[in-house]
C-alpha positions as CSV (number, residue, x, y, z in Angstrom):
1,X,4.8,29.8,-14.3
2,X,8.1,31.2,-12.9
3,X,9.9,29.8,-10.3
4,X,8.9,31.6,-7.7
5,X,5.3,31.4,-8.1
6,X,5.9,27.2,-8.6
7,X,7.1,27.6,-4.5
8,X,4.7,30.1,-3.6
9,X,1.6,28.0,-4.8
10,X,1.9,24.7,-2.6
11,X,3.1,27.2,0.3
12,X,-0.1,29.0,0.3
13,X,-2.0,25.8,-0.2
14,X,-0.4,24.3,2.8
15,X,-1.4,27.1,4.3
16,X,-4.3,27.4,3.8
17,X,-5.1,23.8,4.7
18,X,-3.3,24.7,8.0
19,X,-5.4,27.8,9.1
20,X,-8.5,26.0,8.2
21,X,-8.1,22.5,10.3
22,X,-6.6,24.6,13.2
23,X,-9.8,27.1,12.7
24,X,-12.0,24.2,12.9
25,X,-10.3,22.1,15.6
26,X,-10.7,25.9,17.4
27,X,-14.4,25.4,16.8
28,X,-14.6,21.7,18.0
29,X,-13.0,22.3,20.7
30,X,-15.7,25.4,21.6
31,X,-18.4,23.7,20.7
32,X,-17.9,20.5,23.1
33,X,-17.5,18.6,19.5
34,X,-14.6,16.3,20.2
35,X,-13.8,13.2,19.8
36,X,-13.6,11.9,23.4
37,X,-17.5,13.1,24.0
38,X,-18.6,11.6,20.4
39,X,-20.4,8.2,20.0
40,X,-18.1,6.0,17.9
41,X,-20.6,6.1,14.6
42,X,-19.8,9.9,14.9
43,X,-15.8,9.8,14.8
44,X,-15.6,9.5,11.0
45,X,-17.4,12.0,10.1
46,X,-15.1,14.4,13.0
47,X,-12.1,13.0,11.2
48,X,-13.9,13.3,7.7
49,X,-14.5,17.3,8.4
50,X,-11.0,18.0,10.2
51,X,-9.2,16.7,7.6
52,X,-11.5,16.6,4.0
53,X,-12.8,20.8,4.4
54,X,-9.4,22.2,4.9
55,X,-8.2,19.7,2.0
56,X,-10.9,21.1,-0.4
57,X,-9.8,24.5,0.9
58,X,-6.0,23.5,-0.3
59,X,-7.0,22.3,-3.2
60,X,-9.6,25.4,-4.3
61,X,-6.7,28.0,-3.8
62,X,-4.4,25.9,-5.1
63,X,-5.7,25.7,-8.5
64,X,-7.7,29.5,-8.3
65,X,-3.7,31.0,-7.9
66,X,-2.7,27.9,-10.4
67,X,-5.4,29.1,-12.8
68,X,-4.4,32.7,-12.2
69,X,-1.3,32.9,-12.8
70,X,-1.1,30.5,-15.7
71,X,-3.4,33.1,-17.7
72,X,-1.6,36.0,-17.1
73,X,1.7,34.4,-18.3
74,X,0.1,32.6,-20.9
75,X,-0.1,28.7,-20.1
76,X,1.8,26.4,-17.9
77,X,3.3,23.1,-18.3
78,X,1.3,19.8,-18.1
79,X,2.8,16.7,-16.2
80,X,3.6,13.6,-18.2
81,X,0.8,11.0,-18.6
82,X,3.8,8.2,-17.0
83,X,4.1,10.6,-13.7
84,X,0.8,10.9,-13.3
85,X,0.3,7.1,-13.6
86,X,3.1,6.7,-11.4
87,X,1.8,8.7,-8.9
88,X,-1.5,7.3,-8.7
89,X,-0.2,3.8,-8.5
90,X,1.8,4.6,-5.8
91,X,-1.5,5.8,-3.8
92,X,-3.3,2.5,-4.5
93,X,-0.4,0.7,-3.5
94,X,-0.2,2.8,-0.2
95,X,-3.8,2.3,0.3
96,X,-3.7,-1.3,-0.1
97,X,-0.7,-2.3,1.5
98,X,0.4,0.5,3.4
99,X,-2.8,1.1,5.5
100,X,-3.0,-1.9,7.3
101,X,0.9,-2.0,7.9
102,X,0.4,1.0,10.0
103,X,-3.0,-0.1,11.2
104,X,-1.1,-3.6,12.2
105,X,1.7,-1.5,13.6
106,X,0.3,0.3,15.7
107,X,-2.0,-2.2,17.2
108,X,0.7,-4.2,18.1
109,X,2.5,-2.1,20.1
110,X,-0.4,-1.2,21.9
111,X,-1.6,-4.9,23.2
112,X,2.3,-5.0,23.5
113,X,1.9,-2.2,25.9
114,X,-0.7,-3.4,27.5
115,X,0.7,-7.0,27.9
116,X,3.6,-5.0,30.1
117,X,1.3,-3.5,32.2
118,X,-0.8,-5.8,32.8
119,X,2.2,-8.2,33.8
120,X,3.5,-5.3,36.4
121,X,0.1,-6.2,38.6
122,X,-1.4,-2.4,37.7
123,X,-4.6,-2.1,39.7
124,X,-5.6,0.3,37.0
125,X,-6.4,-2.6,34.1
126,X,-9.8,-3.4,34.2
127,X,-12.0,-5.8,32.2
128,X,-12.9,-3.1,29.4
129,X,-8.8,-3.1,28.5
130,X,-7.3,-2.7,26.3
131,X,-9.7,-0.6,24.0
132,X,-8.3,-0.1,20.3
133,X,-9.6,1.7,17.5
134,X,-8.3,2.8,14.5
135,X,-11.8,5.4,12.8
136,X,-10.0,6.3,9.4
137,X,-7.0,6.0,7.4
138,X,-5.9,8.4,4.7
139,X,-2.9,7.7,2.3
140,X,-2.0,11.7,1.8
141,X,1.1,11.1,-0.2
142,X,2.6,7.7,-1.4
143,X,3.9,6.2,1.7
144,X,2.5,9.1,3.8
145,X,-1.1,7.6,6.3
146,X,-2.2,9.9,8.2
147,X,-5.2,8.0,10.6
148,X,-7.3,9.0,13.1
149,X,-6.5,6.2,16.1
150,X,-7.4,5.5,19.7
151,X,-6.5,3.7,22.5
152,X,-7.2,3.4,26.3
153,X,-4.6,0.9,27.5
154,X,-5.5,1.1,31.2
155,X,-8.0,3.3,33.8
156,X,-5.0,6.3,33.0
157,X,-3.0,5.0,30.1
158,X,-4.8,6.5,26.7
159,X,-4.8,8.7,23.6
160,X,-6.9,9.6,20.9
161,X,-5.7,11.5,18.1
162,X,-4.0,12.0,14.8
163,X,-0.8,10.1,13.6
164,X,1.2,10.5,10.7
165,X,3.0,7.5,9.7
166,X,5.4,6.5,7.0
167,X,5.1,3.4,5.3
168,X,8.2,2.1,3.4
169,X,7.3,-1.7,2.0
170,X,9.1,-3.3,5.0
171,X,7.9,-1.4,8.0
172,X,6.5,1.5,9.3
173,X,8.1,5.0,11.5
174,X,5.7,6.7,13.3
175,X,7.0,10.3,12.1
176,X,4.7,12.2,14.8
177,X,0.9,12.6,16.3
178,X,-1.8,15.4,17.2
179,X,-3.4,13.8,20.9
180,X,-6.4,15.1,21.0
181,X,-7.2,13.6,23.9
182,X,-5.1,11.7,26.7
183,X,-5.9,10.0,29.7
């Protein structure tokens, strides 16, 4: 595969995973099928659809172009066994241990947050606070999470939405988020 085509292929894969999220988040959000106004039973299956369909989109155009253009050049190159097993460990070990350092992470920081304003005297904490969910957790490159999270913190202190942190052994950097709701 030239070397063009080797840059090409994961562009138009990330692409196509891009278009198709945003294509169904545009549908979620027309259809009154959002998170906020979802039971909590149903929030893994939001988060299983937003992310898992425009993955298997990535991944079917990624290998029809892969398969395409391999034929009419005449073969391609196969990874090493050793990457491969590399790679692999380094998702278990991301799923394992990285996970629940982010999970932990940002739990924290939100009783933290809520210890603070609670301590300020905010009439705006109530009983039902703080609320903390975390509805799933995907390891989408080695030291990559991506999880679906929520918090209500106070009566107008919330979020609910995507976050994309990196896990490096020690700690964790939230690297940004998607709010899909706030409050």
């Amino acid at each position: 595969m030239s070397v063009g085509a080797r840059i090409l292929l994961p562009l138009l894969a990330v692409t196509a995973f891009l278009v198709t999220a945003f294509g169904l988040l545009l549908v979620a959000a027309a259809t009154r099928w959002w998170p906020s106004e979802l039971p909590d039973s149903a929030k893994p299956l939001f988060v299983l659809a937003v992310v898992g369909l425009p993955t298997a989109v990535a991944v079917w155009v990624g290998r029809g172009l892969a398969r395409r253009w391999r034929w009419q050049e005449g073969g391609g190159v196969r990874p090493a066994r050793g990457i491969l097993l590399l790679i692999g460990a380094t998702y278990i070990i991301t799923a394992v241990f990285g996970i629940p350092a982010a999970q932990s992470y940002r739990t924290s920081w939100a009783v933290a947050e809520y210890k603070r304003v609670k301590a300020s005297g905010s009439v705006r904490v109530w009983e039902a606070h703080p609320r903390i969910r975390t509805y799933a957790a995907i390891p989408i490159a080695p030291g990559l999470i991506l999880f679906y999270h929520e918090y209500q913190i106070d009566g107008l202190y919330g979020f609910g939405g995507f976050e994309l942190a990196l896990w490096y052994g020690v700690g964790v950097k939230s690297l940004g988020a998607l709010p899909l709701w706030l409050s």
